[in-house]
N, C-alpha and C positions, 0 to 999 in steps of 0.2 A: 277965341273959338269956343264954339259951344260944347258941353260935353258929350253930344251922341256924335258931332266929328270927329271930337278925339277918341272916343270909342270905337268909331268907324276907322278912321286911318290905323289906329294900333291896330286893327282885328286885317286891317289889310296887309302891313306891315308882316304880322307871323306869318300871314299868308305866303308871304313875299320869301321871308325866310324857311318857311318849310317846301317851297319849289326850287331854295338856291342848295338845300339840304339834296333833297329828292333828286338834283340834276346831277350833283356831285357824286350819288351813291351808286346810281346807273351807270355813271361815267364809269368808274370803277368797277363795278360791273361788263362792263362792254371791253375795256382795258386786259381784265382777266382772260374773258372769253374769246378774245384776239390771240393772248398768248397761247390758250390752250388749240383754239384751232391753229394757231403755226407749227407747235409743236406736233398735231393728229394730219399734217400735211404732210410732215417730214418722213413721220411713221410711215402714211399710205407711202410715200417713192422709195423707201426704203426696202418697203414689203413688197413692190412692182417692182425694183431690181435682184431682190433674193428670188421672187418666183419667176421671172425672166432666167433667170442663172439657173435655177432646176429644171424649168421647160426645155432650155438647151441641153442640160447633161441626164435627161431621163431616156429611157431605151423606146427606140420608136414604132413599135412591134413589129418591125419585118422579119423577115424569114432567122431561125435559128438557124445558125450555122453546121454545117453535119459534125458530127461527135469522130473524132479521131478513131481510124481503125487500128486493133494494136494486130 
C-alpha cells in the first residue's frame, strides 16, 4: 500500500474512533437525562396528589355559618 492510503485509512480510522467515542458520551447523556426526567415525573404526580388533597380540604366560600347567640 501506498503511503497516502495508509495516511488515508488511519485518518479514517480516528475518524471512526472519535464517532464510537461521541456515540458513547451522548449515550450517557441521554441515560442520565432519562433518570432525571423519571425522577421530575414522580415529582409532578406527587405534587397533583398533595394539591388534589388541599383542593379537597380548602373552605369552598359558601355562606358563614351564623355566630352563636349567647
Amino acid at each position: 500500500m501506498g503511503t497516502a492510503l495508509n495516511d488515508r485509512l488511519q485518518i479514517l480510522e480516528e475518524k471512526f474512533l472519535y464517532q464510537e467515542l461521541t456515540i458513547d458520551a451522548l449515550n450517557d447523556v441521554i441515560i442520565e437525562q432519562q433518570a432525571q426526567l423519571n425522577s421530575l415525573e414522580d415529582q409532578i404526580l406527587r405534587l397533583q396528589a398533595l394539591l388534589s388533597a388541599v383542593e379537597d380540604n380548602t373552605y369552598d366560600g359558601g355562606e358563614d355559618p351564623p355566630p352563636p347567640h349567647y
